[in-house]
DRENNUDO-808987 format. One record per residue (C-alpha): residue in three letters; residue number from 1; y, x, z. Coordinates in steps of 0.001 Angstrom, whole numbers, plus 500000, padded with zeros to 6 digits. Example, Ala and Ser with C-alpha at 12.3 -4.5 7.8 and 13.67 -1.06 7.14 Angstrom:
SITE  paba  lovex       Y       X       Z
SITE   ala      1  495500  512300  507800
SITE   ser      2  498940  513670  507140
***
This chain:
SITE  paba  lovex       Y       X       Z
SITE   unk      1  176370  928975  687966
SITE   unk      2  173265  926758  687225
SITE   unk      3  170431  928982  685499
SITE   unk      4  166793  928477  684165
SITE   unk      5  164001  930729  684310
SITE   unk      6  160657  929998  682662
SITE   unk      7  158062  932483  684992
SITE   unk      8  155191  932174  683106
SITE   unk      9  153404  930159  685644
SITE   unk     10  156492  927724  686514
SITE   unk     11  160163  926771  685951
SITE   unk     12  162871  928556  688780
SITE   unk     13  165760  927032  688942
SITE   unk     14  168222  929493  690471
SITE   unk     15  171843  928151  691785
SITE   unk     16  174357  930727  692674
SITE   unk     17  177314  929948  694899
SITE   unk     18  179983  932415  695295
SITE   unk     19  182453  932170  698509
SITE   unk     20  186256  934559  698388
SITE   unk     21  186475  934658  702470
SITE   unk     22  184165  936399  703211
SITE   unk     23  183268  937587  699783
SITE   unk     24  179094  937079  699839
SITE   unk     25  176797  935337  697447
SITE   unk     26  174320  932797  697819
SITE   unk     27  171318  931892  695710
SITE   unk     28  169164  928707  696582
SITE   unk     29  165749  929248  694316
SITE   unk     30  163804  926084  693463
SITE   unk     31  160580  926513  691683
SITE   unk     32  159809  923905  688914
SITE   unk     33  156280  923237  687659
SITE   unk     34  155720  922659  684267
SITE   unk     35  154332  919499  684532
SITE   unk     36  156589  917759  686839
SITE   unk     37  159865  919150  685051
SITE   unk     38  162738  917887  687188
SITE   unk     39  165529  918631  689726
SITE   unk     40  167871  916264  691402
SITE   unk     41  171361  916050  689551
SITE   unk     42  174061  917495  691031
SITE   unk     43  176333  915758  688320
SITE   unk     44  178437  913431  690923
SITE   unk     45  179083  916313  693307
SITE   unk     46  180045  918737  690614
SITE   unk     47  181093  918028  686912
SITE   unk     48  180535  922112  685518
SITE   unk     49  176805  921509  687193
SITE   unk     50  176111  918772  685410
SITE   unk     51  176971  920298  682109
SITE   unk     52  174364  923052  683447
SITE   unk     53  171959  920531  684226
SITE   unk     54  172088  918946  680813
SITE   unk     55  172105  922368  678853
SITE   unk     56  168631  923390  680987
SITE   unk     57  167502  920060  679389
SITE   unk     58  168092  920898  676147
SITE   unk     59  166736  924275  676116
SITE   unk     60  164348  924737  678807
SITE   unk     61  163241  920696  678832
SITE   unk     62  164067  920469  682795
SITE   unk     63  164806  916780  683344
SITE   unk     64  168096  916424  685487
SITE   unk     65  167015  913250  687710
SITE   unk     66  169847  910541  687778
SITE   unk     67  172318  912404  685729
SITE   unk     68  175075  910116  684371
SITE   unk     69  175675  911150  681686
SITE   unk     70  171991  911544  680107
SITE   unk     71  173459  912908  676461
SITE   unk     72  172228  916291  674587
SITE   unk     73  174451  918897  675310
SITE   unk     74  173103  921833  673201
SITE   unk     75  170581  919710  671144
SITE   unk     76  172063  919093  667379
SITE   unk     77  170090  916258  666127
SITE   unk     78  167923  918654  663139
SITE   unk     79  166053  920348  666120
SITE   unk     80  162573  919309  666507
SITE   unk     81  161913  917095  669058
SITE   unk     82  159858  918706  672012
SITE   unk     83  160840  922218  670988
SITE   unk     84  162690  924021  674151
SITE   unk     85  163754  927365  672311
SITE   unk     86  163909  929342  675782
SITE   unk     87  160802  928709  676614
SITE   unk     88  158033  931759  676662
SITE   unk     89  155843  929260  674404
SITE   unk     90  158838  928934  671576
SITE   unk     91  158789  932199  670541
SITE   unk     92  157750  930810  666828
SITE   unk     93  160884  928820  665263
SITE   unk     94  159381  925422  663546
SITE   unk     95  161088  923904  660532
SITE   unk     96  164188  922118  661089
SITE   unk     97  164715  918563  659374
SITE   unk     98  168122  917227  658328
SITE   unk     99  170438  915706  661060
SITE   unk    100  168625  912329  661765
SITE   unk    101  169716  911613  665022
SITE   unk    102  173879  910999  665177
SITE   unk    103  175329  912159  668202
SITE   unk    104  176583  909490  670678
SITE   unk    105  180028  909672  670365
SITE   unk    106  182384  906001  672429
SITE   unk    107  183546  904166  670507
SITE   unk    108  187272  903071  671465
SITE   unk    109  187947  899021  670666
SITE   unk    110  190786  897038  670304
SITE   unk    111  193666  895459  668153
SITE   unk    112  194950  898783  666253
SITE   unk    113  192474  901564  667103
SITE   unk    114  191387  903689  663994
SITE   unk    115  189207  907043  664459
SITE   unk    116  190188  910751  662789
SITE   unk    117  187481  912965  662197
SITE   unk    118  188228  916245  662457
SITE   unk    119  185849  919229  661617
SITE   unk    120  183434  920637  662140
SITE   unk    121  184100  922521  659603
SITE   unk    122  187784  923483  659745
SITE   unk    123  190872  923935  657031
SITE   unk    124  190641  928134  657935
SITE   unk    125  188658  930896  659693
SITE   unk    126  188062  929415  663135
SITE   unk    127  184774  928559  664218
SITE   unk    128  183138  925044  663811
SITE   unk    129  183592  922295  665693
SITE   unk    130  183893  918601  665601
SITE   unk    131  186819  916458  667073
SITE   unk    132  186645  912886  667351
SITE   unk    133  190198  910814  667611
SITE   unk    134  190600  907279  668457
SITE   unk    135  193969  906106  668011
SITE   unk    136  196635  903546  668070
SITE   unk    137  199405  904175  666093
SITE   unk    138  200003  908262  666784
SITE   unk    139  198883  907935  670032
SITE   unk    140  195541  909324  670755
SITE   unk    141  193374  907034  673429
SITE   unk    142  190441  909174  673514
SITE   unk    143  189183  912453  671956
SITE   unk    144  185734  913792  671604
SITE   unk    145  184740  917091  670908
SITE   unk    146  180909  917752  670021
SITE   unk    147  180205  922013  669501
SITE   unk    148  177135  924541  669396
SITE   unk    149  177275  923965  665835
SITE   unk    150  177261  927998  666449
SITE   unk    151  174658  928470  668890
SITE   unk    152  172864  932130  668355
SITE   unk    153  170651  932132  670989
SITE   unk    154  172549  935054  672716
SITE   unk    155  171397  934536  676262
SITE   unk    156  166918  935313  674995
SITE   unk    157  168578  938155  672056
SITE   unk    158  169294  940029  675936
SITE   unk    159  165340  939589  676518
SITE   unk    160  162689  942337  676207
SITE   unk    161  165625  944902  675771
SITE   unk    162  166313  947970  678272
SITE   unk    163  169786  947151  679871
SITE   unk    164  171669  950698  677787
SITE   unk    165  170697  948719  674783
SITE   unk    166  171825  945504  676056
SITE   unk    167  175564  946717  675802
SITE   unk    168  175866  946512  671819
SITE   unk    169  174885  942855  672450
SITE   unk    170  177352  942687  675142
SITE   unk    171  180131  943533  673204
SITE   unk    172  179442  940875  670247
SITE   unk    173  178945  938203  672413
SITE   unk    174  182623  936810  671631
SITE   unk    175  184951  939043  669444
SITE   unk    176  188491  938816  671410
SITE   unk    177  186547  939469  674636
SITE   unk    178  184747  942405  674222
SITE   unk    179  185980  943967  677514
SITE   unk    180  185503  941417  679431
SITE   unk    181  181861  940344  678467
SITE   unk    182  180861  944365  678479
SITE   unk    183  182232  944596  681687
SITE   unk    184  180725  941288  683162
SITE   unk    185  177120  943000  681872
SITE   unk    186  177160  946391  683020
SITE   unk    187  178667  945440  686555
SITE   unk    188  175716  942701  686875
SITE   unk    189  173115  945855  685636
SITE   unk    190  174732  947588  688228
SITE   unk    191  174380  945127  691153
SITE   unk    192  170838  945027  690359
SITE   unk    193  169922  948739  690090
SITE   unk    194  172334  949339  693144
SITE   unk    195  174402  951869  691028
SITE   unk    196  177869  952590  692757
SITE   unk    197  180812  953229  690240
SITE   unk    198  183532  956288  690957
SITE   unk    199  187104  955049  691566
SITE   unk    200  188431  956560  688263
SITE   unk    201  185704  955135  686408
SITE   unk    202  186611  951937  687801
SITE   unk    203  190773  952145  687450
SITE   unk    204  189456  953007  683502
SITE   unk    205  187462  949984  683395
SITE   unk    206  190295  948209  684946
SITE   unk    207  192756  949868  682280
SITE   unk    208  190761  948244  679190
SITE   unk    209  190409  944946  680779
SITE   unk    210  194540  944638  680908
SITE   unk    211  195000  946137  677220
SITE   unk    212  192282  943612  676366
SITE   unk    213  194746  940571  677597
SITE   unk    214  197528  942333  676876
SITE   unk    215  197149  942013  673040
SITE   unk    216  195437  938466  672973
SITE   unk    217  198457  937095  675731
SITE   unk    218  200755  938725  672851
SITE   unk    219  199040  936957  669748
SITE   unk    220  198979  933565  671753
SITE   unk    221  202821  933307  672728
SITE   unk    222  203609  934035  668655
SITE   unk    223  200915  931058  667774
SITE   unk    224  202333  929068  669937
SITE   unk    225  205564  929093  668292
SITE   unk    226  204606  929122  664819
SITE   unk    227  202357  925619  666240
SITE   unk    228  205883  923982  666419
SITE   unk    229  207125  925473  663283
SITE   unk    230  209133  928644  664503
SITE   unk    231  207092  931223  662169
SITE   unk    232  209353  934162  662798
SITE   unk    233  208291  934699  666007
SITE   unk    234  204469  934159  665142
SITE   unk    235  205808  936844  662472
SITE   unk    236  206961  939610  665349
SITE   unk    237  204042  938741  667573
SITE   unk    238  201978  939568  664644
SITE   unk    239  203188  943213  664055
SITE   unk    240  203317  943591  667843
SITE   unk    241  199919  942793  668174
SITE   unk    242  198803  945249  665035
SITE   unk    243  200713  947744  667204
SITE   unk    244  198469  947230  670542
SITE   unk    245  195264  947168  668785
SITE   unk    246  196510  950864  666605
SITE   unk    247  196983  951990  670363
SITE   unk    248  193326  950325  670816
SITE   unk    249  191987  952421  668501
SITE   unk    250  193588  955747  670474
SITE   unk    251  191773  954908  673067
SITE   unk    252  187883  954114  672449
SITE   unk    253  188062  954719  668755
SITE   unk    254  187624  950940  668036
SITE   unk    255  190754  948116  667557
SITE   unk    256  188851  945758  669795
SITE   unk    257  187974  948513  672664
SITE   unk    258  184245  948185  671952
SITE   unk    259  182826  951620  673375
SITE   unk    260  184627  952373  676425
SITE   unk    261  181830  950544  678626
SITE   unk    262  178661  952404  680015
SITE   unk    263  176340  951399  682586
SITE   unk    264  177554  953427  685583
SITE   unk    265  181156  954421  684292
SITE   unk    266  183343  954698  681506
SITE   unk    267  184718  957089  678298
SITE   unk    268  187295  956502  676264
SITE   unk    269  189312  959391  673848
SITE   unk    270  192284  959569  675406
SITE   unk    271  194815  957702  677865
SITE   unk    272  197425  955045  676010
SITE   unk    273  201224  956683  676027
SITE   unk    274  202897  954170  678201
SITE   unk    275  206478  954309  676640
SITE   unk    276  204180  953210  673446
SITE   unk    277  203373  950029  676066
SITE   unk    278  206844  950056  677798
SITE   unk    279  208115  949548  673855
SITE   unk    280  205963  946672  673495
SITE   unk    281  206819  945389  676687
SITE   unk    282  210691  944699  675308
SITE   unk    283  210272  943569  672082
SITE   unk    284  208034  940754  673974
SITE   unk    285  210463  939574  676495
SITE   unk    286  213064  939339  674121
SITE   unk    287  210645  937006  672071
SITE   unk    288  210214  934944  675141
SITE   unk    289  213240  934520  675693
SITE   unk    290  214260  933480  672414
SITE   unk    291  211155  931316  672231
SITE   unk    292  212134  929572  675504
SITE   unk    293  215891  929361  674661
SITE   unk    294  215064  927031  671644
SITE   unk    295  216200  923863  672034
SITE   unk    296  213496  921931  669579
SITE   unk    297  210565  924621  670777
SITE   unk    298  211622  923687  674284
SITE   unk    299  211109  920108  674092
SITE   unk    300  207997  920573  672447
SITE   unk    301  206272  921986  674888
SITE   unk    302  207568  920438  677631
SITE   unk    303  205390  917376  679108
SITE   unk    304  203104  917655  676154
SITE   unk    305  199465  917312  677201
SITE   unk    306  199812  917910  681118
SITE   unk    307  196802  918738  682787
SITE   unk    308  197011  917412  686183
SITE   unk    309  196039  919623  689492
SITE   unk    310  193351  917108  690555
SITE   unk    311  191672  916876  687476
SITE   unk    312  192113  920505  686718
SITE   unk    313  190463  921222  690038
SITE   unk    314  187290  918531  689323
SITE   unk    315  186363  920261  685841
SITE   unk    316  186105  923497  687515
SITE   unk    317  188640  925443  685291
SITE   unk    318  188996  928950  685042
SITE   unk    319  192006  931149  683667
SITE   unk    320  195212  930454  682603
SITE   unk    321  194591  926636  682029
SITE   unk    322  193631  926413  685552
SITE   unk    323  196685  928614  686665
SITE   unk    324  199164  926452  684684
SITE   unk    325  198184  923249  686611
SITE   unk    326  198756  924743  689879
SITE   unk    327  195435  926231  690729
SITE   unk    328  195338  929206  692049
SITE   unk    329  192670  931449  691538
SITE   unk    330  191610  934725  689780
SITE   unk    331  188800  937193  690138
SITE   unk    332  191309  940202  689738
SITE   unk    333  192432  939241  693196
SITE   unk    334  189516  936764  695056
SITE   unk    335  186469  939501  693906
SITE   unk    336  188225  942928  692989
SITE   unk    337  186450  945837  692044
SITE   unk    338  189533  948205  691817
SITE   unk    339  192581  947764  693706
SITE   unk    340  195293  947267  690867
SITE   unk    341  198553  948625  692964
SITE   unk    342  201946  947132  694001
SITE   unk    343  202240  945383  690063
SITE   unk    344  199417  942626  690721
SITE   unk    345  200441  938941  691270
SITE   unk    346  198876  935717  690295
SITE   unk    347  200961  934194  688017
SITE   unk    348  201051  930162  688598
SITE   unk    349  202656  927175  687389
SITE   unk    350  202785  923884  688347
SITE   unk    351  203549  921652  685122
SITE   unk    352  200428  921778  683605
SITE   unk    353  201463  921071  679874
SITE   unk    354  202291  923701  677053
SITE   unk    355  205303  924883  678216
SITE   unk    356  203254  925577  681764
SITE   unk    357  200332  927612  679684
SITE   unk    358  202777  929409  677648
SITE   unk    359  204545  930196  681002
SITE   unk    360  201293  931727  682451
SITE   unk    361  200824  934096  679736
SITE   unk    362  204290  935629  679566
SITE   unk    363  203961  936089  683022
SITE   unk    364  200787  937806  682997
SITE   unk    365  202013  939879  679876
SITE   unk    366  204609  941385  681975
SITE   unk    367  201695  941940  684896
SITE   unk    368  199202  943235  683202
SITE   unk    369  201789  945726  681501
SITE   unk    370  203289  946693  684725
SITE   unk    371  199499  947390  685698
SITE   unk    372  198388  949375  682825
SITE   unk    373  200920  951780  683067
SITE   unk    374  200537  952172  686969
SITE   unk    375  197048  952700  686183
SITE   unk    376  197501  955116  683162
SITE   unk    377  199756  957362  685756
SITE   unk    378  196963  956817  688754
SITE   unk    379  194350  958214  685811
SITE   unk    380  196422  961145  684823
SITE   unk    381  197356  962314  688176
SITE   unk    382  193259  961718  689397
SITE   unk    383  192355  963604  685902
SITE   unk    384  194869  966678  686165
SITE   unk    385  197992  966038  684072
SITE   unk    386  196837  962948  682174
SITE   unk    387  193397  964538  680618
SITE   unk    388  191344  961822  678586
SITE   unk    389  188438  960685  680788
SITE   unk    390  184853  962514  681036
SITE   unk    391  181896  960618  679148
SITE   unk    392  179818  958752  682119
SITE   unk    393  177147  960252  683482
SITE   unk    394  173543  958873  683078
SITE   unk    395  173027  955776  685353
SITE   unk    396  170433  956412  688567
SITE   unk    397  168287  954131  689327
SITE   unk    398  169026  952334  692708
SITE   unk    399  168133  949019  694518
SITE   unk    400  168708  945946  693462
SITE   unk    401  170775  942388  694526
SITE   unk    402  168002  940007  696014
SITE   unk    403  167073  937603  693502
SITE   unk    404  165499  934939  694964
SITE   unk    405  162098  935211  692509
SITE   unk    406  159268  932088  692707
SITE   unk    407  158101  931263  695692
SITE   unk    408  156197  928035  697103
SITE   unk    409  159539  926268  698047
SITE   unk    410  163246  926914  697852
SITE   unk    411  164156  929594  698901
SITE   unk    412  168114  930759  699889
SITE   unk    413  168854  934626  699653
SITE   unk    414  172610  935914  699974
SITE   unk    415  173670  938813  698880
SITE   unk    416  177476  940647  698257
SITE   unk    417  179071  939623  695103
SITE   unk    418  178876  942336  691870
SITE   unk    419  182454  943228  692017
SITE   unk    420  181378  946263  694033
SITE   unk    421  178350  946786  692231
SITE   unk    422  176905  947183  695842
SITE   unk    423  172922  945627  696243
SITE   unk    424  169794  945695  697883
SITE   unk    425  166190  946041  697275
SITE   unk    426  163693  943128  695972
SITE   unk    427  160982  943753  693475
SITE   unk    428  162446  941929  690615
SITE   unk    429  165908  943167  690685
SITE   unk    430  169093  940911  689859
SITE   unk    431  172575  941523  689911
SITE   unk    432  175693  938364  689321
SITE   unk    433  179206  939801  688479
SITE   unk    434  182708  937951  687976
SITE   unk    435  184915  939708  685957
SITE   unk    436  188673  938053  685030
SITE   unk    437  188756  938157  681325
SITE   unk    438  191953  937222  679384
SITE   unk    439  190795  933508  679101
SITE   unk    440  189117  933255  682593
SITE   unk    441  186956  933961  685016
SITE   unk    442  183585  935523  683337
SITE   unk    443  180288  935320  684842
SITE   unk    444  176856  937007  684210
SITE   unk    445  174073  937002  686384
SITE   unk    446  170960  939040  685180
SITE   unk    447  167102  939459  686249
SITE   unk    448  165097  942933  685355
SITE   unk    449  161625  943235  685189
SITE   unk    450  159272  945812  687259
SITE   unk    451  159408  947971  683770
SITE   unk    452  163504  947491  683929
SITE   unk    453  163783  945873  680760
SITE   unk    454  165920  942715  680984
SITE   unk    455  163467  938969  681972
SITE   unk    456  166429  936457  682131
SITE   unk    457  170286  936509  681705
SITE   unk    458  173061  933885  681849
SITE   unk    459  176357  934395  680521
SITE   unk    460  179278  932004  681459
SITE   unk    461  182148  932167  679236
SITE   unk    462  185651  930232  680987
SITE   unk    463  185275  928443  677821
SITE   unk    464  182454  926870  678890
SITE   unk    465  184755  925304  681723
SITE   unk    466  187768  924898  679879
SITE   unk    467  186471  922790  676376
SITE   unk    468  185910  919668  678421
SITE   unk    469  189041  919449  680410
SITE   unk    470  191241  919717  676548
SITE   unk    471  190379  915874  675956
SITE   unk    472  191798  915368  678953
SITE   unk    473  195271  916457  678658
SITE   unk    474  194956  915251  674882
SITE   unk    475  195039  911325  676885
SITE   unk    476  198390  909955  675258
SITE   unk    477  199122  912560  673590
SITE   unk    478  200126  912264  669635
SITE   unk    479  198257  912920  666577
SITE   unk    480  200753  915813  665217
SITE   unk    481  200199  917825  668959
SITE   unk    482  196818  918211  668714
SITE   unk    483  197148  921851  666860
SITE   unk    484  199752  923063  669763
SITE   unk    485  197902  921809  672518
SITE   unk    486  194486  923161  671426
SITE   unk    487  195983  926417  670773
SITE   unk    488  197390  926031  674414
SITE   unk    489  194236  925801  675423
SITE   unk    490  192575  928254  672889
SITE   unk    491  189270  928412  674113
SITE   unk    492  186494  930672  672339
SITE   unk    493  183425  928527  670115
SITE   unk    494  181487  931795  670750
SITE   unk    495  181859  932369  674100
SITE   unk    496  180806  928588  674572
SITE   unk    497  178261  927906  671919
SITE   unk    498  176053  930748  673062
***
């Protein structure tokens, strides 16, 4: 993670590096002034910091030196030139013009290439964005995608708030991810107010995180399908999903799990019946199985849009797109904050394509089911007989994860990673966390003022990794695909377009 700060006085750069063996945290600070605005580009040594790099640009005005790809990243061509909305001195919105300045999109040439425009606005209810095809014949050469048509300014709505009221925010920040983005923010409140977490609290935490994937795993495998025309199963996936998010609603009183997450612990109603999820858990395998056993779905997905290891590995991506090229990583397991029992395996595969990515999610279906119900009889035995949960008690204030604040030159601190919410003391406190949400790996690294209200945070979405490597595997791909491979993909506008 790449993040700006504006101090006041200066820009503060802040790069975090995170390391599995040993599990520790480094931050290397670099103070900016604000009239000499610019930091050497990492771009060439790492493609996700570039995209970093060029975002500070956009909204902080930081100049990445020799970046090589100097392009707006965030920037739509209506904002005012010179205005840096993260800045302290942008606090006043000026009045946007109409879209003057078109967005630099290659242009493919040669004897049969035609372009599709697709989007940004879109044919349904998903979020906008624009896709740029160049073709020859069905056969796509090159694709472009161009987003933020959605940015909220999410990351300075945090600012000036007290971090209890900083969870409502938390929870909205994507809609399907609610767990995992409420999660990522209390833990990184937590690292840097040095507030420890009880086991239970943290097997509940863990609990919601699984029903979380568990539901959007479910609604993926039946879209999937009904992406290469076989609607019944998108039909059964649909009424299995309504089923997991009635159970949902048992359990924090919400269908999305909003209001299970406190700094400090966790509450929820009552515990999910796991022969309700053991039910589930059958109907889904036999739709895998039928899925898989189709002859036409089959060939569909197999070798369509492969995402190669090497490539996979250069973009830096997260989740089950990484998984399903071979990569093998996952915060669950490389920065756990609850051990998740016997049940808990990295699912990989090797392939890459759509048949790969569907392949990852059954298998982590049938993991994260096997977990939830371990975990729902570790809660009721810790609880007495299955007893819902106790509301959280009031955080305490603590210490804080060493945050690396201005100084003359660069500094490097290193501190433990979030997952165990364990810190210690610096005047302006921070806190990073990685959490494994059902898309990815989820990042959010956070800075509290002496007063404990919230200066600075940066939330990382796996989308945010994951959008660039989809034209990618779209290279020789055809036309008609696009819809099945994006959905293999299916990464979040909102989590991205912050």
């Amino acid at each position: 993670m790449v993040t700006c700060h504006d101090d006041g006085d200066r820009l503060r750069v802040v790069y975090s590096f995170v390391a599995v063996y040993p599990r520790r945290q480094i931050d290397l600070v670099v103070p900016v002034p604000y009239d000499d605005a610019w930091v050497p580009s990492l771009a060439n040594v790492s493609y996700p910091a570039g995209n970093f790099e060029r975002g500070m640009r956009d909204l902080f005005g930081l100049r990445p030196a020799d970046h090589p790809q100097p392009y707006r990243l965030v920037r739509h061509g209506h904002w005012p030139r010179g205005w840096y909305p993260m800045l302290h001195g942008a606090r006043v919105t000026p009045e946007f013009e109409p879209d003057t300045e078109s967005f630099p999109f290659v242009e493919v040439e040669g004897p049969g290439v035609y372009e599709i425009a697709v989007g940004p606005i879109h044919a349904g209810i998903i979020d906008p964005g624009h896709f740029r095809f160049s073709v020859v014949g069905e056969t796509i050469v090159r694709m472009e995608a161009r987003q933020w048509y959605m940015h909220r300014g999410v990351e300075r709505l945090f600012e000036g708030r007290r971090p209890e009221d900083g969870i409502e925010l938390a929870e909205q920040i994507t809609g399907d991810t609610v767990v995992g983005h409420t999660l990522a923010y209390v833990m990184a409140v937590e690292a840097a107010r040095g507030i420890d977490v009880s086991e239970p609290d943290r097997m509940l935490r863990a609990l919601l995180l699984e029903l979380e994937r568990i539901y959007n795993h479910v609604s993926d495998l039946g879209s999937l399908a009904n992406d290469v025309g076989f609607g019944i199963v998108h039909s059964h996936t649909q009424r299995l999903r309504e089923t997991l998010l009635r159970i949902n609603k048992t359990v924090t009183g919400h269908r999305f799990l909003r209001g299970g997450l406190t700094i400090g612990g966790a509450s929820v109603l009552a515990l999910p019946d796991p022969t309700d999820l053991a039910r589930v858990a059958v109907d889904v395998q036999e739709i895998i199985a039928i899925t898989l056993g189709h002859a036409i779905v089959r060939d569909r997905f197999t070798g369509t849009a492969p995402l190669p290891v090497g490539q996979a590995q250069a973009m830096g991506t997260l989740g089950y797109v990484a998984r399903a090229s071979g990569v093998d990583t996952d915060a669950r397991r490389d920065h756990p904050f609850v051990d998740l029992g016997e049940h808990f395996h990295v699912v990989t595969e090797t392939g890459g394509d759509v048949l790969s990515r569907y392949r990852v999610r059954a298998g982590e279906f049938e993991v994260s089911i096997n977990v939830a119900i371990d975990l729902i009889g570790r809660l009721g035995s810790h609880r007495g007989g299955g007893a819902a949960p106790a509301p959280a008690p009031a955080p305490q204030k603590g210490g804080s994860a060493a945050s690396g604040a201005s100084t003359p030159a660069a500094s490097v601190t290193s501190t433990p990673v979030a997952a165990s919410s364990a810190a210690s003391v610096s005047p302006a406190a921070s806190g990073l966390s990685l959490v494994e949400g059902w898309r990815g790996t989820i990042c959010h690294r956070l800075e509290l003022g002496p007063d404990g209200v919230i200066t600075r945070i940066k939330v990382v979405d796996p989308s945010y990794f994951n959008w660039p490597a989809l034209p990618v595997a779209l290279a020789e791909t055809i036309v008609p695909d696009f819809p099945l491979v994006n959905k293999s993909f299916n990464q979040s506008y909102a989590g991205n377009d912050l």
